[in-house]
N, C-alpha and C positions, 0 to 999 in steps of 0.2 A: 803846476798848470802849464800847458805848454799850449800856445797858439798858434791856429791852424786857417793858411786862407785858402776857401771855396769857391771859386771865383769872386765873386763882387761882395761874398760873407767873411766876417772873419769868425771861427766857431775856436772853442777853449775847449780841451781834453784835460780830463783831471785822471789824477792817478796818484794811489796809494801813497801815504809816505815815506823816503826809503827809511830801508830799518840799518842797524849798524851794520857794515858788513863784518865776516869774519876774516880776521886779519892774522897771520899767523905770526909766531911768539918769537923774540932772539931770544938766546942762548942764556942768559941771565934769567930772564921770565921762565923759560924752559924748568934750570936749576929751581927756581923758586917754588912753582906750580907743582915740582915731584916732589916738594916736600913739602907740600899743605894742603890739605884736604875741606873743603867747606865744614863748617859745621852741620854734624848730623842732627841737630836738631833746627837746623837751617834750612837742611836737605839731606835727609836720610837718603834720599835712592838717585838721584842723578847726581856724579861727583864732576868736576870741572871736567872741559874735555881737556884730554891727556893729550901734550905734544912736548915728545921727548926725545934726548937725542937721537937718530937713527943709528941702528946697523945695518952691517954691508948688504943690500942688496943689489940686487943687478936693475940697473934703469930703463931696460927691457922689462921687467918683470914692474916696477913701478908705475911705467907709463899704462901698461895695460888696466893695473888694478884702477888708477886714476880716470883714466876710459868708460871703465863698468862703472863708477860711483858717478859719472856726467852723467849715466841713463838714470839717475837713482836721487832727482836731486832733495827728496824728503828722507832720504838715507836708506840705509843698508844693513840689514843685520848682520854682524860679524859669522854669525853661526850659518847665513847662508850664500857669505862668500866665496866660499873654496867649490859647492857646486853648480854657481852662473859662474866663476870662474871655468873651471873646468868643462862647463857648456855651450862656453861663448869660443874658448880656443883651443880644445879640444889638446887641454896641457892639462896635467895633474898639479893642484894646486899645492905648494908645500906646507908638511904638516904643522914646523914649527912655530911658522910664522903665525897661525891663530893663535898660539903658546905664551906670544909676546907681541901683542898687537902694536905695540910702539915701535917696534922695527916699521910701520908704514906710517910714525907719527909724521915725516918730513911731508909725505903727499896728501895727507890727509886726516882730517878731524877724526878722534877713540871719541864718542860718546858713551861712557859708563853707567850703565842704570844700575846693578846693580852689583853684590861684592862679589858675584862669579864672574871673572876676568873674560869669559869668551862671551858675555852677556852684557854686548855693548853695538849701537850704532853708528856705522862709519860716514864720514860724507865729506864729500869732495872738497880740495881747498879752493878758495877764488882762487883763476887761475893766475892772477898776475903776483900771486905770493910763491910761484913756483918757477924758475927758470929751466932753462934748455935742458940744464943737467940733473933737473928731477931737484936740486937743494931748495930750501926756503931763502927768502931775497927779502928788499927791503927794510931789512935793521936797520942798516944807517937813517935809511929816512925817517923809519918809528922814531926811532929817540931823536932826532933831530926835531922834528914833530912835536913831539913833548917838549922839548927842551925850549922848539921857537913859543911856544904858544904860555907857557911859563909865564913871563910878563903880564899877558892880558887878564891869565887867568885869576894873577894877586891881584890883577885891579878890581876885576869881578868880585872879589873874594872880601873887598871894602864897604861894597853895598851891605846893608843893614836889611833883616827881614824884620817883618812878611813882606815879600817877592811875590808876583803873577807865575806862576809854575806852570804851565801847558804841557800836558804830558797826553797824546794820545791813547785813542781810547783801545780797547784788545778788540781784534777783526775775526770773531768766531771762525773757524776751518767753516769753507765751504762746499769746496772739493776732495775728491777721494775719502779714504778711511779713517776717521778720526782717532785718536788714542790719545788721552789723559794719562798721569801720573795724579794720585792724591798725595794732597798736602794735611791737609789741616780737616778735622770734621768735630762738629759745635753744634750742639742745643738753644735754642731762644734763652734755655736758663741760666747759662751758663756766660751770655752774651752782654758786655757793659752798652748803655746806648748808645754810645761813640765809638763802639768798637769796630771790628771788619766785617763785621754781618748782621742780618736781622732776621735770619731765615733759616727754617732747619738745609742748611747747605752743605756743601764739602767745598773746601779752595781745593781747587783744583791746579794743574799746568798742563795744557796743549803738547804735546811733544812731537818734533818736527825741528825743519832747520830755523823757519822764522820764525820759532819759539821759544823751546826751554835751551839752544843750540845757542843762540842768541842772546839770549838770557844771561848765561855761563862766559858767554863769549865778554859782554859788559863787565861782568861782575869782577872778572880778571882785569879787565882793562881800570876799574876803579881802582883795584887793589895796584898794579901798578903807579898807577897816578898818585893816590894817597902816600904810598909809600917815598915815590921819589919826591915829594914838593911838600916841604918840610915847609912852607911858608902858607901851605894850608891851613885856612884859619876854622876856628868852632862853631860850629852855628850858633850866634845868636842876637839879639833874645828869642826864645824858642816860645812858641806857641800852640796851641790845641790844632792839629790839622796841619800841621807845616811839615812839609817832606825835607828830609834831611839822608844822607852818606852815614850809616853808624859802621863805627867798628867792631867787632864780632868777637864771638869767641873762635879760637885757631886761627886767628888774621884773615879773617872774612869782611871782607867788604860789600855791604848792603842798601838795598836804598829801602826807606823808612819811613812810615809817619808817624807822628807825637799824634797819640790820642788821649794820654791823661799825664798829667805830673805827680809826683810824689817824694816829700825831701825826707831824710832820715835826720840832719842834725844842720838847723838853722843858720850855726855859727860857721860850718865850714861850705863852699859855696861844691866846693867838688865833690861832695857826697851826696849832691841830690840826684836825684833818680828819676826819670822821663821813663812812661809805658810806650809802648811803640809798635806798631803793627809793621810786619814786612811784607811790604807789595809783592813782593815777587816769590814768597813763600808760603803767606798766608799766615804764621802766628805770629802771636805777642810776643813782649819778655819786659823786664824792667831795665834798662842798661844806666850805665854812670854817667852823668852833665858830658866828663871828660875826655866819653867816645862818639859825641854827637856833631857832627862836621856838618859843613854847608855841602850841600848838593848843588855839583860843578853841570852847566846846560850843559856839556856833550852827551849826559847821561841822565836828559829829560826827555828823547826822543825814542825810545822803549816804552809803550805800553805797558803797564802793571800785568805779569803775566799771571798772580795769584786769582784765580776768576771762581768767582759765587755764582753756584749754579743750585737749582734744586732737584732732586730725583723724584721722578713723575712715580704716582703711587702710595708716597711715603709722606706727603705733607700734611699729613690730619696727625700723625705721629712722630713730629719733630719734639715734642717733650718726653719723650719717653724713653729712658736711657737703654734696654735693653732691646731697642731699636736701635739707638745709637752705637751700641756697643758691635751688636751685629755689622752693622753697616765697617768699622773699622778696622774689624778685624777680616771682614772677604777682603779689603781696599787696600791696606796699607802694606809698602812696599811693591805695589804691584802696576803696571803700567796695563791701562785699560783700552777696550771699544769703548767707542760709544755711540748711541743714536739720539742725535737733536732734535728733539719732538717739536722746542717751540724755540726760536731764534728772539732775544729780549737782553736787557740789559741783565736778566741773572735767566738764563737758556734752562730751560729744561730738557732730563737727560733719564736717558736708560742705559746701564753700567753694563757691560760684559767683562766676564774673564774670557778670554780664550786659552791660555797657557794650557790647557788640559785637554783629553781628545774631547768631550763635548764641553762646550761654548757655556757659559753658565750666567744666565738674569739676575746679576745683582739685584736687583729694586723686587725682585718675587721674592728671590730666595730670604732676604731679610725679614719678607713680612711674616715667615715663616716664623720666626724667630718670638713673634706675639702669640701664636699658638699657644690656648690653654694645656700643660701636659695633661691636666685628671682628665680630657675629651678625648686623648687620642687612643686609636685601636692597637691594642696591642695584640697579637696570636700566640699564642701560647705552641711549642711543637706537643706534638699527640694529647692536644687539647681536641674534646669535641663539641664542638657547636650547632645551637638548633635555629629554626627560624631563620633561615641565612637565605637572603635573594639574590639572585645573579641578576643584577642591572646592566650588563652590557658583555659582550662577545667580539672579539677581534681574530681577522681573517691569520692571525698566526696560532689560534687557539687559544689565546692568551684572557680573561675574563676577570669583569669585576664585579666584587661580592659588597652584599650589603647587610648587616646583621644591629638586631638590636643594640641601642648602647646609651650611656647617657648622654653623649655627644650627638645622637640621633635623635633625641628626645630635647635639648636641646637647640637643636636645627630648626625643628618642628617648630618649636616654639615660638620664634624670632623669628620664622617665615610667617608665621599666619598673624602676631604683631604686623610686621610690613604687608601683609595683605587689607587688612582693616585702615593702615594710613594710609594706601594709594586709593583705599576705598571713599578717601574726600578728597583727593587730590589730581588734580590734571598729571598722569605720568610723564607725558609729554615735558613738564621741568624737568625732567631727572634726563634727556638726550643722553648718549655719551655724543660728544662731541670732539672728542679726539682719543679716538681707540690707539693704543700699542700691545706689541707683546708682552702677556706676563698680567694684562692689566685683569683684575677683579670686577663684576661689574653682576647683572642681573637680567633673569632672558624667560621670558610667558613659557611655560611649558606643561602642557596637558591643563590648562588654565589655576595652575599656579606659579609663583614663582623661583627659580634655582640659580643657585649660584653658578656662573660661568667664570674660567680663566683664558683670553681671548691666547690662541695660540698659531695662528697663521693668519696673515691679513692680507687678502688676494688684489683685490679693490677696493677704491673709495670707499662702496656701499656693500662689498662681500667680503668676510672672514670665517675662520675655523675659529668656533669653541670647544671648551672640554667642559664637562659637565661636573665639579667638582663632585660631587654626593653620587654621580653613579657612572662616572669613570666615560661616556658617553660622547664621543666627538662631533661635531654637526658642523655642517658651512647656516648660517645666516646672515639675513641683514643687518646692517651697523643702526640705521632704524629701528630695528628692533628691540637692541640692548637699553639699558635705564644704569643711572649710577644708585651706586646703594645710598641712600639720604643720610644724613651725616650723625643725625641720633642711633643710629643702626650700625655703623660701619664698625666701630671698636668691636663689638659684640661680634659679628659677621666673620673678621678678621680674626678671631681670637679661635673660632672650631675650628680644628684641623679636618680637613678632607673625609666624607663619612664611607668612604668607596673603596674597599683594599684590593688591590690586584694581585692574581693568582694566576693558578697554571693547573693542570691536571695533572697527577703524579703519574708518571712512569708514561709519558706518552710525549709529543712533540710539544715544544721546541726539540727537548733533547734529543729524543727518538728519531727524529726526522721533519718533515716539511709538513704542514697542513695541505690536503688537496680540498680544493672546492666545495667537494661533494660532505667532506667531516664537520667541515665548519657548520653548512648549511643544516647537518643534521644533528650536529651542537646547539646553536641558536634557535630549531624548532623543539629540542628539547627541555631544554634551560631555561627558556624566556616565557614559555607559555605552562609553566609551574610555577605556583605563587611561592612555594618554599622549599629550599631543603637542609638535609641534616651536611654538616663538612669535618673534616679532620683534617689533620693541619700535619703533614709527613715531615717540612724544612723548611724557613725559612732563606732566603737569598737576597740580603742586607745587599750586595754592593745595587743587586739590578735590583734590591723594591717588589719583589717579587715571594707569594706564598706559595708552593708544592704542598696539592690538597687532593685528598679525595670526596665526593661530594655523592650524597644518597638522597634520592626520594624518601620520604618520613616512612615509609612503608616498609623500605629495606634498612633504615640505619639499624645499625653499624654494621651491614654484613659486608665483604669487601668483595665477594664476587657476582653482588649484584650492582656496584656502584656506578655511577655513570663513567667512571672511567673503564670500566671494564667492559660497559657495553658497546661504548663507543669502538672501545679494542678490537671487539671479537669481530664488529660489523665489517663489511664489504667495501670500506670505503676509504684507504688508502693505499689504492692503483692512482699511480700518477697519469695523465693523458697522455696518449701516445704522441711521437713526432706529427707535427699538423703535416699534411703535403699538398702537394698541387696537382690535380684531377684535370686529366684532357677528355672534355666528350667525345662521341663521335665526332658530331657536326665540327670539329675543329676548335670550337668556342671553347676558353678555358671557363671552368668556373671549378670555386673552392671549396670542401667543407671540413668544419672540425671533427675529429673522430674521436671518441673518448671510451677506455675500457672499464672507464666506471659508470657501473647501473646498478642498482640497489632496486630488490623485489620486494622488500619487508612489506610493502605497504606502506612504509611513510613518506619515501622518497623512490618516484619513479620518473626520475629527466633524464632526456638523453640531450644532448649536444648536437646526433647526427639526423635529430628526427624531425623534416622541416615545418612536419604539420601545425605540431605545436607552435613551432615559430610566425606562420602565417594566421594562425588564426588568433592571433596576441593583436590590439589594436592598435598598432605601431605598422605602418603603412612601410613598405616597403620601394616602392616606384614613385612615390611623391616626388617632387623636385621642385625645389626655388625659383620663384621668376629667377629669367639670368639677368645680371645685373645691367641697366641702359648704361650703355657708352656713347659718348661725345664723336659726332661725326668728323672727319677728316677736314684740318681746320681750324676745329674748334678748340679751347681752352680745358682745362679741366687741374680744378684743385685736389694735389694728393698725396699721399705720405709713402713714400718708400719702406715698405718695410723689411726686404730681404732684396740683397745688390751682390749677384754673386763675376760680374763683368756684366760690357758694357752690349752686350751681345743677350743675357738675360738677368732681368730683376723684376720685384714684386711690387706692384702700387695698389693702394688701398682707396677710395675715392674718399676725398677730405671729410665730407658733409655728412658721411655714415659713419664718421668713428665711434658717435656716442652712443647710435645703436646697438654698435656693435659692441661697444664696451657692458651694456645693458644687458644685451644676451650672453654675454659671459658671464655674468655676473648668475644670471637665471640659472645658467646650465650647470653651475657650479652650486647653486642652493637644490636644484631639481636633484641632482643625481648624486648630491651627499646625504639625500634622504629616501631615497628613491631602493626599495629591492632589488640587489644585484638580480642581473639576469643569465642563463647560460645564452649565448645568443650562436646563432649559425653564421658562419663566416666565409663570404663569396666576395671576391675581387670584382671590382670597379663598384661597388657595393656603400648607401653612405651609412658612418656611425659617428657616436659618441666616442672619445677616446682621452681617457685622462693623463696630461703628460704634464709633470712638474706639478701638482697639483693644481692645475687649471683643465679643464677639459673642451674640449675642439669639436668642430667639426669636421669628420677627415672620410675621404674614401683610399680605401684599401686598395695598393697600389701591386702587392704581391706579399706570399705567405713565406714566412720560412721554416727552419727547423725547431726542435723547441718550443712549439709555442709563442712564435714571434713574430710581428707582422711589420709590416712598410706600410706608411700612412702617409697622406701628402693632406695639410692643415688647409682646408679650403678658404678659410677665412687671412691666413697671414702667409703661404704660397711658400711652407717650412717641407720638408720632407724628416718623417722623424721612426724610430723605431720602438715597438710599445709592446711589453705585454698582451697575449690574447684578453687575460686577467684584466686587464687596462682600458677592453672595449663594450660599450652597453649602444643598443639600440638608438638611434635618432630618432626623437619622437615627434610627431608633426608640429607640436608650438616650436620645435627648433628648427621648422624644415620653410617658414614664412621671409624671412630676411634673404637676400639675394647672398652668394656666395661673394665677399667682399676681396679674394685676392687676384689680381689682375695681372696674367703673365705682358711681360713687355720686352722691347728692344730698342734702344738708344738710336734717333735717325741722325743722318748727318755724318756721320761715322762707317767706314766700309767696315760688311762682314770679315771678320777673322777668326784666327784661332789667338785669343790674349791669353798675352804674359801675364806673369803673375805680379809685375813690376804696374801694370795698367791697368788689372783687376783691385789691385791695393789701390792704385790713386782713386778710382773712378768709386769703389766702395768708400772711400774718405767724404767723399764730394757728396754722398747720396743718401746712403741709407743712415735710417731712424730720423728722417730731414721732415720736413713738408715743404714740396714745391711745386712748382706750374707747371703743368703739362699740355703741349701742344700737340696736336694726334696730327701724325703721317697717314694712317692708314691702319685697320683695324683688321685682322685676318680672323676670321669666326671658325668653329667649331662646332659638330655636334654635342660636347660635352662643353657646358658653361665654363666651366674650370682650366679646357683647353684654352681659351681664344686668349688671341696675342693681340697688343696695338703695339706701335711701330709710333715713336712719339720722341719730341724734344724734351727737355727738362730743363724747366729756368729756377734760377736760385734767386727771390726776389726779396732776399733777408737784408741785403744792404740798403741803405737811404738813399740811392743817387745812380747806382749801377746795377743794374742785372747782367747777372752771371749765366751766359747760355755752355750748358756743361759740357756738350758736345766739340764746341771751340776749345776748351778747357783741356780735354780728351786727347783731341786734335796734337794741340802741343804738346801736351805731353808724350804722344807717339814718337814724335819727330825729334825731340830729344833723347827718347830710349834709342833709337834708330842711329842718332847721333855717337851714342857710348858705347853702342853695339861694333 
């Protein structure tokens, strides 16, 4: 608590407790710590940090590596050292040194996770354990330290338990990336009532420096302690719940608590046996009276870093060991993602691996693991199959099949069960009320119900589904969704996916690219046939994928009428020409797309360059937005920065529209994920829809490029961005009502220039992604909405006591760069 006077107040600031720092090891600890390893059943994957004797480096080459690890203070992966090395000084970093990471043990903490030696995090030592000449310092004080503090510590050592133990509590990661290491994973059945948990959990450990760094860093200093102060007494009498220092197996030193006793032979008192959970590891064990020492306060100020958490998804199936089993074997030995869904004394969580090129959902991929095997589809290669429906088509050609099975018959079944109980029940119980990726859940469709697995969550009240049973992706509302009711879920859970994804044989992916024009005259194919016959050419286990040929009932089995053949022979893989830009006479530029694909068959007859059709589509063309009112010169006006590229131009949003605006994102993104792609005509200064990162915009077309590529400027957030033609559909007039929300501006107060890139970083620090006061200089209009500039102050009114006008802010800082210059 430190106390602070406000003029005539006096106000208290509280702040965190500190944690132990890392203090680095003399030469005895050094020797000791390479020849002792924690136990691996202590701590299978992070071994003590290594700090061992150095060799010869140059203290040039130290000071810098010690440099990069100050930008890095959650650490540093050893494996990508050598290339921020080699990026920051433009020196090639040496190869051997990755080889034998304890050559930088003098400047700096080896974090070892696991037994491959280059598969370790580095980080920086406090600096006052390092002097001028790059050596570690302070030995004599350490042991002196110890040595003084000896005394007090035997007197402590006199008190009798049970003792008041205060030991703070763990402070969930808040910031940045998160990653866990698993420790320990347990069943309710498996769990005593006094044991470490009551929940289908995993102990987990945070990894980071004021964590598992930390952690290691104690556990050493125990072993220390323990070892040298022979006047260390045994804890007791010992009790249920009493933390206690045990001695380990490999001369590990642990903090501990008694949760059951158990004596083997009455007559000898050293033979009894205490269970004992390890806080900071997460399991049991049974250890001897003889290794159970008092727990010294320097090593009550540590958090128990072993944390109970539950995985979102999996808790209706915490009994179930082939859940369990799953869950251990993705998890162990492996340092994880993770996403904190609910912040609580036991946080719930969503697992990631990343270690692989794609990213992989623990908490999905488990549930996978309950899957009845007699339900799932298997294909047989040059099996043929009848009755088979294509439920869905993707723009790379790629399609999913749906064919009789017992697992479809099945599905059926348990849908229309759950259709007869929502038929007495308000749905409205079953909300999801906190959607993640990965999550299972249930969505109205063609008024019954299907299973969804939520797979992009855009907003609050907008996400992507997939359609488990017909492969089928959609944006909808979170309103929408329903949780599967819990007499239903096992069952639910237990069919695997009724939907196989396929490909056509002898045609793209492999072949080449799908053009527009294939796709469209695939899905009017495919989709408006209720059946056909398929054969099964290969299988492709790694990508999940069948190579098929597929016949209307009329031609099976002939193969040069199949649909892959016809699709072949059709007109319809000419890619679009280069787009270009067209000068009329009159001067005026304007744009259009040219396309040499035109198909006469009669099924498909669109052009790209014919604008009749284009106009007479009921999607307005010259419509425009009120432009949005602006605050007179003077006035105040509340608003969000949302692009600060200097101080000369950035973007302001006006405060009081965000959540419209977020409302119509949310629209345009369920409209046109359901909405008939369209070929559309493409003309500069022109407004459209434009889907960029899975959100879609409001943008006009700023200029055409080559390829296929256009320049869009985001009328709503004042982005300039580049998009696929593929990537732009019509603006239809329910999105043509909301005023165009992004507001060009210029910082007053401040002379025009040409800035630095040193005043563009301060002033983008200061501004963007903020919300603050705006004062208007003076408003410059424009014919086009989307041009007009104001000319405005910007107050930073976040603090209690002071507002910050940025332009002063600005000011100095000029005068200072002007200063260094």
């Amino acid at each position: 608590v430190e106390k602070v006077q406000t003029g005539d107040q006096l106000d208290g600031l509280l702040y965190p407790a500190k944690k132990i720092p890392l203090v680095a090891k003399n030469d005895t600890e050094q020797q000791k710590t390479s020849q002792n390893v924690t136990s691996s059943k202590a701590d299978p994957l992070l071994k003590p940090s290594v700090e061992t004797r150095p060799a010869s480096l140059s203290s040039d080459f130290k000071q810098k590596v010690v440099n990069l690890l100050l930008k890095y203070p959650s650490g540093l992966w050893a494996t990508a050292l050598p290339k921020t090395y080699q990026n920051t000084y433009q020196v090639k970093f040496p190869e051997d040194v990755l080889n034998n990471l304890e050559l930088l043990s003098d400047v700096c903490i080896v974090d070892y996770v696991s037994e491959v030696p280059k598969k370790a995090i580095l980080y920086a030592k406090p600096q006052g354990c390092i002097d001028e000449n790059l050596n570690v310092t302070e030995k004599l004080q350490r042991r002196g330290s110890v040595k003084g503090t000896t005394e007090q510590q035997h007197e402590e050592s006199k008190d009798r338990y049970p003792e008041n133990i205060t030991v703070p509590p763990l402070i969930i990661p808040s910031e940045g990336s998160v990653s866990v290491i698993v420790l320990e994973l347990k069943n309710t059945n498996e769990l005593h009532p006094n044991s470490c948990g009551a929940f289908f959990v995993k102990y987990c450990r945070y990894v980071g420096k004021d964590y598992s760094s930390t952690q290691e860093q104690m556990e050493d200093d125990m072993k220390a302690y323990y070892s040298q102060n022979s006047s260390v007494s045994l804890a007791q009498p010992l009790s249920v719940g009493q933390l206690v220092a045990v001695h380990a197996e490999e001369d590990a030193w642990l903090r501990a608590r008694i949760i059951s006793n158990y004596i083997c032979d009455l007559t000898l008192f050293s033979l009894c046996h205490y269970q004992v959970c390890y806080v900071d590891h997460g399991f049991s064990e049974f250890v001897e009276r003889n290794s159970v020492y008092k727990l010294q306060k320097q090593f009550h100020s540590l958090a128990f870093q072993a944390a109970k958490c539950k995985l979102a998804g999996l808790e209706a199936f915490c009994d179930d060991p082939v859940l369990v089993s799953a869950v251990e074997s993705l998890t162990s030995s492996k340092i994880l993602a993770v996403e904190i869904l609910e912040k609580s004394d036991i946080p719930l969580l969503v697992l990631y691996d990343t270690s692989g090129e794609d990213d992989i959902n623990i908490n999905s991929t488990c549930l996978k693991a309950l899957h009845d095997k007699s339900l799932e589809l298997h294909l047989q290669v040059d099996a043929l199959y009848t009755n088979v429906r294509v439920t869905s088509v993707f723009s790379d050609g790629s399609l999913y099949c749906q064919m009789p099975s017992k697992g479809l018959s099945r599905l059926h079944e348990i849908l229309q069960k759950l259709e007869d109980y929502f038929h007495y029940k308000q749905t409205s119980e079953f909300n999801v009320s906190l959607p993640f990726y990965g999550k299972i859940c249930l969505f109205p469709s063609k008024g019954k119900w299907a299973r969804v697995e939520i797979r992009i969550i855009h907003t609050r009240r907008a996400l992507d589904v997939q359609f488990m049973d017909t492969g089928t992706i959609a944006a909808v509302k979170v309103s929408e969704l329903r949780e599967i009711p819990p007499q239903f879920l096992r069952e639910l859970i237990a069919i695997p996916p009724q939907a196989i994804k396929c490909c056509l044989a002898d045609l793209p992916p492999n072949s080449g690219m799908w053009t527009p024009d294939a796709v469209l005259w695939l899905r009017d194919t495919v989709m408006n046939c209720p059946e056909f016959s398929m054969k099964v050419i290969k299988q492709d286990s790694s990508k999940g994928i069948a190579h098929v040929y597929l016949f209307a009932p009329e031609n099976f089995p002939d193969v040069e009428h199949s649909i892959n053949q016809q699709i072949k022979n059709a007109d319809l893989w000419k890619h679009q020409k280069d787009v270009f830009l067209s000068v009329t006479p009159s001067g005026t530029s304007s744009t259009k797309v040219t396309s040499a694909a035109r198909v006469t068959s009669g099924k498909l007859e669109k052009s790209l360059s014919d604008p009749t059709k284009e106009h007479s589509s009921a999607v307005s063309a010259i419509d425009m937005p009120p432009p949005l009112p602006l605050s007179k010169a003077g006035e105040l006006m509340d608003v969000y920065v949302s692009v600060a590229c200097h101080p000369g131009h950035f973007i302001v949003q006006p405060w009081k529209e965000l959540l419209n605006l977020e409302a119509l994102m949310e629209e345009m993104i369920l409209y046109y994920s359901r909405a008939e792609e369209k070929h559309v005509n493409i003309e500069k200064n022109k407004l459209y829809a434009a889907k960029i990162e899975n959100q879609w915009y409001r943008v006009v077309i700023k200029g055409i490029l080559r390829n296929g590529v256009l320049s869009v400027y985001e009328l709503d957030y004042g982005k300039h961005e580049f998009v696929s033609i593929e990537k732009v559909q019509p603006l239809v007039d329910t999105f043509r009502k909301l005023p165009f929300q992004a507001i060009k501006a210029q910082l007053a107060g401040v002379k025009s220039q040409q800035w630095s890139e040193e005043a563009s970083i301060v002033f983008r620090n200061l501004v963007e992604k903020k919300p603050l006061v705006a004062q208007i200089e003076a408003v410059n209009e424009s014919p086009n909405s989307w041009d007009r500039k104001i000319v405005t102050f910007l107050v930073d009114t976040s603090l209690p006591d002071t507002d910050i006008w940025i332009h002063d802010f600005v000011s100095e800082s000029l005068m200072e760069f002007s200063k260094d210059d």
